[in-house]
C-alpha positions as a Markdown table, in Angstrom:
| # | Residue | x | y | z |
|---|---|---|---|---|
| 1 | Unk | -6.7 | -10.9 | 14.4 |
| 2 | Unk | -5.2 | -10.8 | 10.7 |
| 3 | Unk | -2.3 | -13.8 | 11.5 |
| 4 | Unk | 0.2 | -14.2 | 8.2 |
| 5 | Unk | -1.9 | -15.5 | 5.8 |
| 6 | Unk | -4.1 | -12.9 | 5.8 |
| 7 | Unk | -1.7 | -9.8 | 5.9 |
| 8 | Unk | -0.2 | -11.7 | 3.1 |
| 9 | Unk | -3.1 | -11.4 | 1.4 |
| 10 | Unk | -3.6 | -7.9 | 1.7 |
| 11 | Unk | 0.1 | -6.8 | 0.9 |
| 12 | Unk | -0.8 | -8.5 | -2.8 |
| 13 | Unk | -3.7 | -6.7 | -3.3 |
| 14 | Unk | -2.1 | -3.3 | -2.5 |
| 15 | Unk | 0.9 | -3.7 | -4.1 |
| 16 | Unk | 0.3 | -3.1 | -7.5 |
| 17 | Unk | -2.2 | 0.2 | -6.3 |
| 18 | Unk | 1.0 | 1.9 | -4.6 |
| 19 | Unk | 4.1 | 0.6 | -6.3 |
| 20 | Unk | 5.5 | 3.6 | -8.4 |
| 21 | Unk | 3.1 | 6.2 | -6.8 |
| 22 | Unk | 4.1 | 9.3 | -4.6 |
| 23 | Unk | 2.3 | 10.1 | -1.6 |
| 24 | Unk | 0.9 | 13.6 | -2.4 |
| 25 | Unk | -0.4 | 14.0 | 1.5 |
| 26 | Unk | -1.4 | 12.5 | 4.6 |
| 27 | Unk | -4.3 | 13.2 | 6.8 |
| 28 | Unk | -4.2 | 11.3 | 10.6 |
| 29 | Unk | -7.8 | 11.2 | 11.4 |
| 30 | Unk | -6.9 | 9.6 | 14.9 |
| 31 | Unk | -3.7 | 10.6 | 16.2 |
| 32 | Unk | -2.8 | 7.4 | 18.5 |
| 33 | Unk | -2.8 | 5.4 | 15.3 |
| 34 | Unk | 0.5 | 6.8 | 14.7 |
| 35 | Unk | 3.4 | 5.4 | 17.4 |
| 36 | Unk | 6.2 | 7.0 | 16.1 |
| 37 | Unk | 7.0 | 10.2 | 15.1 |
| 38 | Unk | 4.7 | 13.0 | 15.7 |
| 39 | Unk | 1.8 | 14.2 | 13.1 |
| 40 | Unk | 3.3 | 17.1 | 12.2 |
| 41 | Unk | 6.8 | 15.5 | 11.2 |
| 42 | Unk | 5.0 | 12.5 | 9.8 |
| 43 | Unk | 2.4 | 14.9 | 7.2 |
| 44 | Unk | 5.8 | 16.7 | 6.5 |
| 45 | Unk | 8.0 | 14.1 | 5.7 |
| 46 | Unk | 5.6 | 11.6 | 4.0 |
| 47 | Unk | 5.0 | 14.3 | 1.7 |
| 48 | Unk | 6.5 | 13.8 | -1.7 |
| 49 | Unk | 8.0 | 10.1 | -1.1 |
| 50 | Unk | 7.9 | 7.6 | -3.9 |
| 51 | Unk | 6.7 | 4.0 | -3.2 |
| 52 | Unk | 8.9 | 1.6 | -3.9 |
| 53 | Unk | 7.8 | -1.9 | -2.8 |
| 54 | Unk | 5.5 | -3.3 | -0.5 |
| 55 | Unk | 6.3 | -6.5 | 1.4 |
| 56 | Unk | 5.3 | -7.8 | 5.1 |
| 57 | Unk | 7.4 | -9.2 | 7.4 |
| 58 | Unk | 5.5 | -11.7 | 10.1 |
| 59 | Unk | 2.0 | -9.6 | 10.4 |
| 60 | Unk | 3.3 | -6.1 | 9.6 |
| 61 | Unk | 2.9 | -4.7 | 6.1 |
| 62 | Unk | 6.2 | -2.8 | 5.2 |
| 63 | Unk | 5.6 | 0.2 | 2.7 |
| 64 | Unk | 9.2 | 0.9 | 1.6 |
| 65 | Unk | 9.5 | 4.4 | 0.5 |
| 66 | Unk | 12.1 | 6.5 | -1.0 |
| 67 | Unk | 13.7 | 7.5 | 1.9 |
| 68 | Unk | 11.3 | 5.8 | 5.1 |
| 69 | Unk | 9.5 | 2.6 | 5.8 |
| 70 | Unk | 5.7 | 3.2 | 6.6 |
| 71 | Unk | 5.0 | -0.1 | 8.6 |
| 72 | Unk | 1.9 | -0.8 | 10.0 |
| 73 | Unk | 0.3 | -3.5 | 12.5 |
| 74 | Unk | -3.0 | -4.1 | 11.9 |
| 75 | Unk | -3.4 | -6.1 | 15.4 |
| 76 | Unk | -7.5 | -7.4 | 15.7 |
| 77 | Unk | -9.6 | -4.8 | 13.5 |
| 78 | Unk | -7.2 | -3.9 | 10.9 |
| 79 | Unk | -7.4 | -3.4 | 7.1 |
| 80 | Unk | -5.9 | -1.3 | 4.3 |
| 81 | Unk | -8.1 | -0.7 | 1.7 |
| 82 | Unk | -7.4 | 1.5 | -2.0 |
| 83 | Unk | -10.1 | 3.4 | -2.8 |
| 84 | Unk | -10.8 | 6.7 | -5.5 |
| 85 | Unk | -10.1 | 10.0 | -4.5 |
| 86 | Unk | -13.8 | 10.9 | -5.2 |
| 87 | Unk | -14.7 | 9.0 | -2.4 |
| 88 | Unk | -14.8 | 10.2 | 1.0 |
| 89 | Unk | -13.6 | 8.5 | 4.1 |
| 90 | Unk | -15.7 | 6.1 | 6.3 |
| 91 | Unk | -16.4 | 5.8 | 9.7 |
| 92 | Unk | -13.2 | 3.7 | 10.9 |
| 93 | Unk | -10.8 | 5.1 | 8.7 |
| 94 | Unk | -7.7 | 6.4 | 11.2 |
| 95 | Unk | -5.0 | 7.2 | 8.2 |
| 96 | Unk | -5.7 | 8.5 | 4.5 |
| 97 | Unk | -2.1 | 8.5 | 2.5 |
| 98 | Unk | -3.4 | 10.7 | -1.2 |
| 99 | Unk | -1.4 | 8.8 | -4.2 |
| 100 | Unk | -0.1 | 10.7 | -7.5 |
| 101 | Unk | -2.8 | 8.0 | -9.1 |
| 102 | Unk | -6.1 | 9.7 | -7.9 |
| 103 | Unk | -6.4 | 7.1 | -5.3 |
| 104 | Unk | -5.8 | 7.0 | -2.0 |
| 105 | Unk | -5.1 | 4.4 | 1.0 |
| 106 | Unk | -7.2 | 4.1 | 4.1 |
| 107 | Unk | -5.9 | 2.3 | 7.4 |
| 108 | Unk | -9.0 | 1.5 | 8.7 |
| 109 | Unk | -9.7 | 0.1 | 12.5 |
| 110 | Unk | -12.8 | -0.4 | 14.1 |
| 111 | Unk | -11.2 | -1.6 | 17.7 |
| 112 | Unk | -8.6 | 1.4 | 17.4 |
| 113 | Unk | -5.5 | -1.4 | 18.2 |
| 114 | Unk | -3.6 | -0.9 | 14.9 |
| 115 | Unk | -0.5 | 1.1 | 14.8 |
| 116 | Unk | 1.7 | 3.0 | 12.3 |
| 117 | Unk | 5.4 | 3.3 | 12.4 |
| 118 | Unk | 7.0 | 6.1 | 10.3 |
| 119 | Unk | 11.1 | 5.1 | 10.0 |
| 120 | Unk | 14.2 | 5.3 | 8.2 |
| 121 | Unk | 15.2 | 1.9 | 10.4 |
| 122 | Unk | 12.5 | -0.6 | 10.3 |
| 123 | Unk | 15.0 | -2.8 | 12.5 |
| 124 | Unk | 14.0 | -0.7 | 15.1 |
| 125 | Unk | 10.2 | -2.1 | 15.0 |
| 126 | Unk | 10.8 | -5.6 | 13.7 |
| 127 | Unk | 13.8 | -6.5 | 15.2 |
| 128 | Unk | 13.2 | -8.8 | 17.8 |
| 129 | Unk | 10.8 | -10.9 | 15.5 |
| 130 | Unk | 11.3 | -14.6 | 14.7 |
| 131 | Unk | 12.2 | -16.5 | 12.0 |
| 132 | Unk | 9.5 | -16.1 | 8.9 |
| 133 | Unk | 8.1 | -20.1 | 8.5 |
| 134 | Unk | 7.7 | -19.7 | 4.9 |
| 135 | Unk | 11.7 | -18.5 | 3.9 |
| 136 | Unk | 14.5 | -20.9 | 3.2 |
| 137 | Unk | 16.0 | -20.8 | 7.0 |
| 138 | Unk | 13.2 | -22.2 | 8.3 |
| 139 | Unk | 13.5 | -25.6 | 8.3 |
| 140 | Unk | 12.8 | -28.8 | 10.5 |
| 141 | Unk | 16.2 | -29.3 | 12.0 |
| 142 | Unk | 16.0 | -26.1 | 13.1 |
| 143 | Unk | 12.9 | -26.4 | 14.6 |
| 144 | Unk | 14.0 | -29.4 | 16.4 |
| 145 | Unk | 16.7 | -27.8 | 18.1 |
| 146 | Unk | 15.0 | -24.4 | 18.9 |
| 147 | Unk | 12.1 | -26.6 | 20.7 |
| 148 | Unk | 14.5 | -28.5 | 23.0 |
| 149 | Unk | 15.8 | -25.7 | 23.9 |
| 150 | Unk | 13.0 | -24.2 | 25.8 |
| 151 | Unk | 10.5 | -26.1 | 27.9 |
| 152 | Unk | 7.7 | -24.4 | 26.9 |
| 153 | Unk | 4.4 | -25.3 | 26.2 |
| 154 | Unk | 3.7 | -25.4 | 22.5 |
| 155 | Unk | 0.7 | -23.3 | 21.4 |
| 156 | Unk | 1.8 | -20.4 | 23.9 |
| 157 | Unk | 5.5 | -21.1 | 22.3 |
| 158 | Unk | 4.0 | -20.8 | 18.8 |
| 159 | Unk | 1.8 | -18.0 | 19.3 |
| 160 | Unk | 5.9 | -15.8 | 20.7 |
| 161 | Unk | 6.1 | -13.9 | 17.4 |
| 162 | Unk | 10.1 | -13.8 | 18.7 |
| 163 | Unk | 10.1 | -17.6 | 18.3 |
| 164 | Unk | 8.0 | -17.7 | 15.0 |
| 165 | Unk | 6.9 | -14.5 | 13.1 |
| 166 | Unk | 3.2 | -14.5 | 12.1 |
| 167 | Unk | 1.5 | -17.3 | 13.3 |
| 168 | Unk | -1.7 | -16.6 | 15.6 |
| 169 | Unk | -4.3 | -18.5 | 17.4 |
| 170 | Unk | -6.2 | -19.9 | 14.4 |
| 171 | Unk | -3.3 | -21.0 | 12.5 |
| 172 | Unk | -1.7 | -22.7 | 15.4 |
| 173 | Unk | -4.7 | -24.8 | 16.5 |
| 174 | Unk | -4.9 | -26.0 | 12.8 |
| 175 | Unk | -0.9 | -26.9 | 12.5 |
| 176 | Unk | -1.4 | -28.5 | 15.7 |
| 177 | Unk | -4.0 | -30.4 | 14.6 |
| 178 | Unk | -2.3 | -31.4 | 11.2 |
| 179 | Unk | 0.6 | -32.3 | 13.4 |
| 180 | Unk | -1.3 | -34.9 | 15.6 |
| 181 | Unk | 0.4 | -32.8 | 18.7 |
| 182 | Unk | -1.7 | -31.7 | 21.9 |
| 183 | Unk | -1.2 | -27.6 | 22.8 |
| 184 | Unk | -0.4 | -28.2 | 25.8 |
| 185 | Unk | 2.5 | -30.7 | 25.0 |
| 186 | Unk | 6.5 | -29.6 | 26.3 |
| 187 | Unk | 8.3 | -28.7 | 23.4 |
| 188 | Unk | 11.8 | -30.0 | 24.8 |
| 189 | Unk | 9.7 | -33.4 | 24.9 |
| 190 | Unk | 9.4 | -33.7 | 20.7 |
| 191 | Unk | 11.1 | -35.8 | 19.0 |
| 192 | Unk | 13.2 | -35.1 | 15.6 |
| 193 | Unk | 10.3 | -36.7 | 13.8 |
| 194 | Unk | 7.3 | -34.5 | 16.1 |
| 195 | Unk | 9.5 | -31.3 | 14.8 |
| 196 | Unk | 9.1 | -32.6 | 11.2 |
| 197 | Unk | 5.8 | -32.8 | 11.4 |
| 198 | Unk | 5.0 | -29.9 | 13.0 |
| 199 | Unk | 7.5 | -28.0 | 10.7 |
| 200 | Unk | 5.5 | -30.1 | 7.3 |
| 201 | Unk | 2.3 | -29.1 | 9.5 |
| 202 | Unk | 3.2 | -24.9 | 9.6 |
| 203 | Unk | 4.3 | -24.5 | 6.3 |
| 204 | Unk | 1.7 | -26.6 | 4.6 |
| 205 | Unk | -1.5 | -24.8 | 6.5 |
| 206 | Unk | 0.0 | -21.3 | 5.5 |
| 207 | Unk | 0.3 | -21.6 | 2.4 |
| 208 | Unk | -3.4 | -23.1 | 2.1 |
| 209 | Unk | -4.3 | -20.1 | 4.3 |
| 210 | Unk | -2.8 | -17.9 | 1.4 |
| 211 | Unk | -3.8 | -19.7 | -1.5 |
| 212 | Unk | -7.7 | -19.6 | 0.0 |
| 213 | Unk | -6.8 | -15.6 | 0.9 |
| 214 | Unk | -6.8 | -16.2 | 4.5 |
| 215 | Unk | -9.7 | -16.3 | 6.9 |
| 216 | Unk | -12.6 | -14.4 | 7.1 |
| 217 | Unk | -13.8 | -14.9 | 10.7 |
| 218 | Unk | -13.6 | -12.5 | 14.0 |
| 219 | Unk | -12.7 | -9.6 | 12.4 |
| 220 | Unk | -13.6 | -7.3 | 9.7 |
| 221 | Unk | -11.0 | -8.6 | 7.1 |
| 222 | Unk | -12.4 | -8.8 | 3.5 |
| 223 | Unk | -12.6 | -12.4 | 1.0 |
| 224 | Unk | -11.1 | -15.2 | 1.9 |
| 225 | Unk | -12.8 | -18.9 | 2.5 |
| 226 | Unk | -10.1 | -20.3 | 4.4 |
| 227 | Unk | -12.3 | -20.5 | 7.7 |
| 228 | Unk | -14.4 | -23.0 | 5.5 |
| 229 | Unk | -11.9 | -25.7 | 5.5 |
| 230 | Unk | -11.1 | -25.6 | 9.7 |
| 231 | Unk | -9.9 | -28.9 | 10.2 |
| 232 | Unk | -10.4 | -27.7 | 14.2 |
| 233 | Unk | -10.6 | -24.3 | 15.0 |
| 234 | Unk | -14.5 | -22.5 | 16.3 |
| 235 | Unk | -15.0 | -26.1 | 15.5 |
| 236 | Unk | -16.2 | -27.1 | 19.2 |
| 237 | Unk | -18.7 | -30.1 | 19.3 |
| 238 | Unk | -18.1 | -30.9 | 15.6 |
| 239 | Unk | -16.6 | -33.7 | 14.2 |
| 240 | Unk | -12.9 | -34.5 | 13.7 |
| 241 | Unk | -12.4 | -34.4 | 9.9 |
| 242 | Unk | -9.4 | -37.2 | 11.1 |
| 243 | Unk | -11.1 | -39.1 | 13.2 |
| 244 | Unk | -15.0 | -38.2 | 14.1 |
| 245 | Unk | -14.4 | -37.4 | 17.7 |
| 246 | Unk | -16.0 | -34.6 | 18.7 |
| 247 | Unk | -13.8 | -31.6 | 18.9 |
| 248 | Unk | -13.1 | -29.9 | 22.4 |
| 249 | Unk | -12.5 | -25.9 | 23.4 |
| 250 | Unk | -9.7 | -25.3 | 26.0 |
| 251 | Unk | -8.3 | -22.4 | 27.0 |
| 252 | Unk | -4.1 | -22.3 | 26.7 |
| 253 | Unk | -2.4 | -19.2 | 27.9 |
| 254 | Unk | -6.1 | -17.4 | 28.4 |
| 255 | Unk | -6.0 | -17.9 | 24.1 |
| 256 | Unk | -9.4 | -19.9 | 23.5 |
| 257 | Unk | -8.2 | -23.5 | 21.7 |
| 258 | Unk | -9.2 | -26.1 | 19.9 |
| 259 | Unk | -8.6 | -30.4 | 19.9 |
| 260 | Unk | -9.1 | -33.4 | 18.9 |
| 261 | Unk | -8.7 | -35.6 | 22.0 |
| 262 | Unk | -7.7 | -38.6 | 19.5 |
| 263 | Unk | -5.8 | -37.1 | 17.3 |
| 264 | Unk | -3.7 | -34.8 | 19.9 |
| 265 | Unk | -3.1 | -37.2 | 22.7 |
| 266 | Unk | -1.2 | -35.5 | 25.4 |
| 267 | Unk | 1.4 | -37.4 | 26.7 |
């Protein structure tokens, strides 16, 4: 599944194609792909609108049009890619928006779990979402007091896009890793210093993740080499970059997961 760094990735590739253009049509080549509002208002009222920025917001890509927000989840099989108008659609593709710029965009989805939101309130979608670990607000006192809060395990805390928007399961294995904490570790049990560390650990391995263009494993996502530098995750039975003990597979919250038995002692 396309976790932040990777949706990131893909918003600044596509944002320079659609800022500025107007969407001349729409064709929905699988309806389901659209959750909200019907087909025919969506081809009618995405006719015509101007796009104004494109941004994401924890792994949802936010098209802000004149008067609507196009959003879109691209969940495990997900991509957006620009193409020519000359050429046709492919197999996978579920959405086609035409652009004023003889291009056009494709939401393509192998798996068929993507979604499309068509809004004037993107609230209404992203609402409930977390804090994003890369803005100002996230910090590590706030962190710290969050974690005690709940008596949760971590990677299952981690992974509650209302608690943190955007990580997913490769992301947090490696934070966890960089962190020296165990998955499977209380988070009402870290201390101030744990919660800077794992706060160092977050923002540190996403911005790597985006720097490298995200990871390009599991999925059909296009370009990135961040999955060459794992420091733990589809790792299994190699060494710990750390510490040279061999790496072990557990499964946390039925999520497959990755440790160092060393490095991530559990308490």
């Amino acid at each position: 599944m396309p976790e932040l760094p990777e949706v990131e990735t893909i918003v600044r590739g596509i944002r320079p194609e659609l800022i500025g253009n107007t969407i001349l049509s729409a064709d929905l080549l699988w309806a389901r792909a659209l959750a909200t509002p019907s087909a025919k208002q969506f081809k009618q009222q995405v006719q015509g609108q101007k796009v104004k920025d494109v941004t994401r917001r924890a792994k949802y890509l936010d098209i802000a049009l004149k008067d609507f927000h196009l959003l879109i989840h691209l969940r495990m099989s997900g991509d957006i890619i620009i193409r020519q108008s000359k050429t046709g659609p492919e197999k996978h593709d579920r959405l086609l928006l035409h652009l004023s710029n003889r291009k056009y965009l494709a939401f393509s989805d192998t798996r068929k779990f993507g979604r499309v939101w068509f809004t004037k309130d993107p609230g209404s979608v992203l609402a409930r979402l977390g804090p994003e670990p890369l803005e100002s607000g996230f910090t590590s006192k706030w962190l710290f007091e969050n974690l005690r809060k709940r008596k949760r395990q971590l990677k299952p805390l981690l992974l509650d896009q209302t608690f943190i928007a955007g990580l997913g399961n490769i992301y947090t294995d490696e934070c966890l890793h960089m962190a020296k904490l165990h998955p499977l570790a209380l988070s009402n049990d870290l201390s101030q210093k744990q919660a800077e560390a794992l706060c160092e650990a977050i923002q540190s391995v996403l911005k790597e993740g985006i720097r490298r263009n995200g990871a390009s494993i599991d999925w059909v996502y296009r370009g990135g080499d961040y999955q060459n530098y794992f420091r733990v995750y589809d790792r299994a039975g190699g060494a710990c970059l750390a510490c040279g003990t061999e790496i072990q597979r557990l499964t946390v919250g039925q999520r497959g997961t990755h440790v160092c038995p060393k490095c991530q002692r559990l308490r």
